[in-house]
C-alpha positions as CSV (number, residue, x, y, z in Angstrom):
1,X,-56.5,8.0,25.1
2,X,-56.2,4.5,25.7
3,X,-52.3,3.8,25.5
4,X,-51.9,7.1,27.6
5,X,-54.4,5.2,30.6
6,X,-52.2,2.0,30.2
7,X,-49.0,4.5,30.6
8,X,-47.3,4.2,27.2
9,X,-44.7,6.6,26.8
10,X,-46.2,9.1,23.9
11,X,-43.0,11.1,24.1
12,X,-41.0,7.7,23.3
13,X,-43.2,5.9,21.0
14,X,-46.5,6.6,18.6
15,X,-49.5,4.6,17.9
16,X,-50.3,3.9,14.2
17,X,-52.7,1.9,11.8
18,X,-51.9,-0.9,10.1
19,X,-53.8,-3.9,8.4
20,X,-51.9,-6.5,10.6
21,X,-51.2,-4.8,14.2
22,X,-47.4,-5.1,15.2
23,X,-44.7,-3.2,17.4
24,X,-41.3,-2.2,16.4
25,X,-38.3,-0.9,18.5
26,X,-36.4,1.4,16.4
27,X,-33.8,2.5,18.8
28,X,-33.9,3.7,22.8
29,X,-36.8,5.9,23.0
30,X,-38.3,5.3,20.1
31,X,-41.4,2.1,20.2
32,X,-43.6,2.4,17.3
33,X,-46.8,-0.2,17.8
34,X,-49.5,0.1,15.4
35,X,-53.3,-1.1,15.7
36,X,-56.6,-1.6,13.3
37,X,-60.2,-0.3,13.1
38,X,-63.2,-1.3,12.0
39,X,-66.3,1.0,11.7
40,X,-68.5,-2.0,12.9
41,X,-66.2,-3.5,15.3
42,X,-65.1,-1.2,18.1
43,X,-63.7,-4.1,20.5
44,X,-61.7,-5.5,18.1
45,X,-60.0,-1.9,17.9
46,X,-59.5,-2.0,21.4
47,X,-58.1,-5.2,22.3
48,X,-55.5,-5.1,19.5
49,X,-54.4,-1.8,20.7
50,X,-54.6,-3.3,24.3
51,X,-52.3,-6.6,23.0
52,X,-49.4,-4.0,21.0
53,X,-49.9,-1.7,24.2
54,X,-48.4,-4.6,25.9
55,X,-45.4,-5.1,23.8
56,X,-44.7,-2.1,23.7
57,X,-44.3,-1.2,27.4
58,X,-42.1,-4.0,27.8
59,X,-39.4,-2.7,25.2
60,X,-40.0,1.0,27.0
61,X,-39.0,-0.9,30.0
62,X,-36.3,-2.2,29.4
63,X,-32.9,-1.4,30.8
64,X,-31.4,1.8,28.6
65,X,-27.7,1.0,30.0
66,X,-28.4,-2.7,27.8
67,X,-29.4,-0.9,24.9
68,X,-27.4,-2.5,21.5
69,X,-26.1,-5.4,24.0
70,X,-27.0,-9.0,23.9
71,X,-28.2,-8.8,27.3
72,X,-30.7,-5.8,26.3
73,X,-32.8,-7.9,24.5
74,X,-35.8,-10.0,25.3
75,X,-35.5,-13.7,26.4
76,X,-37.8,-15.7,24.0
77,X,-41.0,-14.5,21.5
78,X,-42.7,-16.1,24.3
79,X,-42.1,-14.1,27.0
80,X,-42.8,-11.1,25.2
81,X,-46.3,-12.1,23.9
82,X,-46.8,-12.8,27.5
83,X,-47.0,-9.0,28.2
84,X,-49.3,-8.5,25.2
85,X,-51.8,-11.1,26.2
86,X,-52.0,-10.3,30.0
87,X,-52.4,-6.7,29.5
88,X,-54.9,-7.4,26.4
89,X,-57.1,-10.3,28.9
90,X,-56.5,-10.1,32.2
91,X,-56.8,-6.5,32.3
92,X,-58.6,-5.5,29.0
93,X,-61.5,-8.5,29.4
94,X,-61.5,-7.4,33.5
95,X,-64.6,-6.9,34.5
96,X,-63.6,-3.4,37.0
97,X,-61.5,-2.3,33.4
98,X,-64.5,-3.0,31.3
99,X,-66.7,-0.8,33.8
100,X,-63.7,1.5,33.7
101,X,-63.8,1.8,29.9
102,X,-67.6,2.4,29.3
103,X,-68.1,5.8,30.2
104,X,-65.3,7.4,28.4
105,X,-66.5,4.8,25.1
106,X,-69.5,6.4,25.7
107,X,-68.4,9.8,25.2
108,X,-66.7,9.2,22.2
109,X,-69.7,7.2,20.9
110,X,-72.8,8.2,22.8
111,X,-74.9,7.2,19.6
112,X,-73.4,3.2,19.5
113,X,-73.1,3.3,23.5
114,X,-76.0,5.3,24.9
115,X,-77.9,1.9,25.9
116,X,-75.3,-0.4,26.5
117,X,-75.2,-1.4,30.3
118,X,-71.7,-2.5,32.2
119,X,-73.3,-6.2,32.3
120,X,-73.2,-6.1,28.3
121,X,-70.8,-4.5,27.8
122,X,-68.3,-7.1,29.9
123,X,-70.3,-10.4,28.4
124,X,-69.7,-8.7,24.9
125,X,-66.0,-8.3,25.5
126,X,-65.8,-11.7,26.4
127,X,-68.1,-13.1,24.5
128,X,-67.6,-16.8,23.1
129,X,-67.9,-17.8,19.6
130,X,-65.5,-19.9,16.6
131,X,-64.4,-17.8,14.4
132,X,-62.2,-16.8,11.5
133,X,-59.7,-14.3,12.5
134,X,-56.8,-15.2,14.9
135,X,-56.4,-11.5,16.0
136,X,-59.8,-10.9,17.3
137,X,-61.0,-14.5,18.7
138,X,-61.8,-14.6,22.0
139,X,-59.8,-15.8,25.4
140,X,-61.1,-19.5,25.1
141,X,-60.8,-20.2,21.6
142,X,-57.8,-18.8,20.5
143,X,-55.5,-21.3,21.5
144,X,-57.2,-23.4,18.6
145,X,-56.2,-21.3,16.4
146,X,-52.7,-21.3,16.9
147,X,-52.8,-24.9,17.8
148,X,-54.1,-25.3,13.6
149,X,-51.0,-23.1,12.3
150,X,-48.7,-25.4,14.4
151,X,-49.9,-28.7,12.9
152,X,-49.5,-27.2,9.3
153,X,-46.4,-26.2,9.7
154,X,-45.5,-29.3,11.3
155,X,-47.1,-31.0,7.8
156,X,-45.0,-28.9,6.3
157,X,-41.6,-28.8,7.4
158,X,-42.2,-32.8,7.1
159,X,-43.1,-32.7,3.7
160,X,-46.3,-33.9,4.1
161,X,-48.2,-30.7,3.1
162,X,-46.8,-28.8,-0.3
163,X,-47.5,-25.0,0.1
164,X,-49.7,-25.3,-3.0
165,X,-52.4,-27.6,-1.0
166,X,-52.0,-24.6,1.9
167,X,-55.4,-22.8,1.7
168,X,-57.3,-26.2,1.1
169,X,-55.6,-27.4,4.4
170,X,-56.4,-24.7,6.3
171,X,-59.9,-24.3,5.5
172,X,-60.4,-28.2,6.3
173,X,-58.5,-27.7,9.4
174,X,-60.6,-24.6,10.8
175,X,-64.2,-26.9,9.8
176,X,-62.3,-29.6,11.9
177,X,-61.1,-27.4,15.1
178,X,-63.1,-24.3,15.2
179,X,-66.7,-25.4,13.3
180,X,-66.3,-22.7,10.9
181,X,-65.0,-22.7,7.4
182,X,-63.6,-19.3,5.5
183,X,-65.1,-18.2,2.4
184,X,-62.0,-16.4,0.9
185,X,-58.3,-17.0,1.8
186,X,-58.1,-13.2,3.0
187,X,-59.8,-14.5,5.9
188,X,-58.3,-18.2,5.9
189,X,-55.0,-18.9,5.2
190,X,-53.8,-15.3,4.5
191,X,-54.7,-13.4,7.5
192,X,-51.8,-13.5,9.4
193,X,-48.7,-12.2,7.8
194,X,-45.7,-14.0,9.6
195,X,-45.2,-16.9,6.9
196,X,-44.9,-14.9,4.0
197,X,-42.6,-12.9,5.8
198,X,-40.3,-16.1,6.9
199,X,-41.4,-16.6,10.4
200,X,-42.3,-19.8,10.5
201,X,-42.5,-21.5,13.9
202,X,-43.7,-18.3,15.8
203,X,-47.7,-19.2,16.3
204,X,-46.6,-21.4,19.2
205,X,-45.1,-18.6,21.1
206,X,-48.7,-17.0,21.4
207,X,-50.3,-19.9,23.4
208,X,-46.4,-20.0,25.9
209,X,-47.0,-16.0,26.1
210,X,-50.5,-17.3,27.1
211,X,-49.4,-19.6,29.5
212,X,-46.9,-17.5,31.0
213,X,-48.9,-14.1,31.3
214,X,-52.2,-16.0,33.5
215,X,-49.2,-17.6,35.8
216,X,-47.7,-13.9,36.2
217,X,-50.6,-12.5,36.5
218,X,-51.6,-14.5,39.2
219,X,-48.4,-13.9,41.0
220,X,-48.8,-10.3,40.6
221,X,-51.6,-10.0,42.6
222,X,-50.9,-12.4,45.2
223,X,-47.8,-10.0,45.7
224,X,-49.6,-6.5,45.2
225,X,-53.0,-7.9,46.5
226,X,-56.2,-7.3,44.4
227,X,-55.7,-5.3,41.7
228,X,-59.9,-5.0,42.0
229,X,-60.3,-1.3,42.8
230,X,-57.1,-0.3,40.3
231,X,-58.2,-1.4,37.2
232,X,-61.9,0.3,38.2
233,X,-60.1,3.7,38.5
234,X,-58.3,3.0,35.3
235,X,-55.1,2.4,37.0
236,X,-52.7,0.3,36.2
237,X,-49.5,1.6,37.7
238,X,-48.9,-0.6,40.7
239,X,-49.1,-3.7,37.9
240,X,-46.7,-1.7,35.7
241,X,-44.2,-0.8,38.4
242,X,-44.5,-5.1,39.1
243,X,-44.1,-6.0,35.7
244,X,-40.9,-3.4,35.4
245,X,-39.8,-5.0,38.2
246,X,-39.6,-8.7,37.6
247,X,-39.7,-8.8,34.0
248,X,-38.8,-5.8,31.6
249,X,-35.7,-4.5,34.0
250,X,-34.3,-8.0,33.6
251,X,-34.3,-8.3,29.9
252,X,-32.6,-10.9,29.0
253,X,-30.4,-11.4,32.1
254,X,-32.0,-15.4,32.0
255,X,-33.3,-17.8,29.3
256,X,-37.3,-17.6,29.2
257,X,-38.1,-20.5,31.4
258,X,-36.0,-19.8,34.2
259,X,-36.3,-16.3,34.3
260,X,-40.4,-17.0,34.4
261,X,-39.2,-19.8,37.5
262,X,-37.7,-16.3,39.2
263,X,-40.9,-14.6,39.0
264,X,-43.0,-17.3,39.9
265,X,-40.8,-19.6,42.8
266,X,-41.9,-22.6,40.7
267,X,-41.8,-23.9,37.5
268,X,-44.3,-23.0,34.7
269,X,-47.8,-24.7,34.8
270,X,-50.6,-24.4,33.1
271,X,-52.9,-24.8,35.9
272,X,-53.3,-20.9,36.4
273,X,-54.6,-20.4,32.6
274,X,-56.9,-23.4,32.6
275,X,-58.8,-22.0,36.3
276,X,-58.6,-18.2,35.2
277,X,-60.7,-19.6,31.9
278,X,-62.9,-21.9,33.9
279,X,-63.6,-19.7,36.8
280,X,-64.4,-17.1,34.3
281,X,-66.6,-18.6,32.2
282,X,-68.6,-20.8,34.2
283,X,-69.3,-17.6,36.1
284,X,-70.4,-15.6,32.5
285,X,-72.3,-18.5,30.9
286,X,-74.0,-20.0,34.5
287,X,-71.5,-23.2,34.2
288,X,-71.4,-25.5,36.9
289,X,-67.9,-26.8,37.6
């Protein structure tokens, strides 16, 4: 239900389960992305499908008369977690698409849902607490997480860190950064599954796609207006139809960077992420700025 409302293409693509969510092009027509449940956890369920929803509607958008070429492909890692992390929070964690969302939860789980209001169940989706798993941390800390992988891998690749001392590392480094410290290495330094799989140098990626996706976002609507009343109707076409536009029919016409200084008339900033997450959250937790 929910990758049909975000317009996934079911007739080119599927949705499956895994224990690490992912998306895979196999050829034109054919985007596999998978996600993960947990009996106690339905959110967590929904934003990962919401984050692989958003990768995989950029490689159903892209440009079939590219397919195979060099120029069919996608400019950086970056730019496509952009997609996954602006579809996943600045329309997932929305307040009109968490009022959107309720009802039909509710009908599929009127015994967990009956009493939840809208107000809950936005501060829930948004709620801010460290924690152990990347995948599932909220808006404001995740960045520390990824900024953790970075500086072991850094310690690393400079020989200051043997792979051996690995778990100890990392369980020092989430008590230093995040205030919390794991209590098995299934949910420390094994979670993720890029390094064993030789992506090393990825996690970085995830806080550019971060970066990028609040500064498009933000563009978006200042050329489409509010998107407000859409996302309360459960409609996201007239961001899709933008995104097509000015990101997934270009492929990889441009390098990253300038092909994000296209969309946006300027160069990349931070700026947009940093007020979207302290606009947001001095409004949910009665901040004064």
């Amino acid at each position: 239900w929910l990758v049909t409302i975000l317009n996934f293409d079911t007739q080119g693509g599927r949705l499956d389960t895994s224990p690490h969510p992912f998306t895979i092009t196999i050829g034109t027509g054919d985007v596999r992305q998978t996600t993960r449940t947990d009996e106690h956890d339905l959110l967590m369920a929904i934003f990962a499908t919401m984050h692989e929803t958003g990768h995989a509607l950029y490689d159903q958008g892209l440009p079939e008369e590219f397919a195979d070429l060099p120029v069919g492909g996608t400019p950086s890692l970056g730019m496509h977690e952009s997609q996954s992390r602006l579809w996943e929070n600045f329309v997932g964690r929305s307040r009109p698409f968490t009022d959107f969302m309720l009802p039909h939860l509710k009908e599929r789980f009127p015994a967990q849902l009956e009493m939840v209001s809208p107000d809950e169940f936005y501060k829930a989706a948004n709620h801010v607490e460290p924690s152990l798993i990347r995948v599932s941390a909220d808006e404001v800390t995740y960045n520390l997480h990824l900024m953790l992988r970075f500086e072991l891998e850094l310690a690393m690749f400079r020989e200051e860190l043997d792979v051996g001392d690995l778990p100890n590392a990392w369980d020092a480094a989430m008590e230093k950064h995040l205030g919390v410290r794991p209590d098995n290495n299934g949910n420390g330094v094994l979670q993720d599954m890029h390094w064993s799989i030789g992506i090393q140098g990825y996690f970085p990626t995830y806080t550019l796609g971060t970066i990028y996706s609040a500064a498009f976002f933000a563009k978006a609507q200042e050329d489409l207006g509010a998107l407000d009343e859409d996302f309360r109707d459960g409609n996201t076409t007239r961001l899709l139809g933008w995104l097509r536009e000015k990101i997934h029919s270009q492929a990889y016409r441009y390098p990253a960077n300038e092909l994000a200084e296209r969309v946006l008339g300027a160069p990349v900033s931070a700026k947009p992420l940093l007020e979207h997450l302290r606009t947001k959250y001095a409004e949910l937790y009665d901040i004064a700025l």
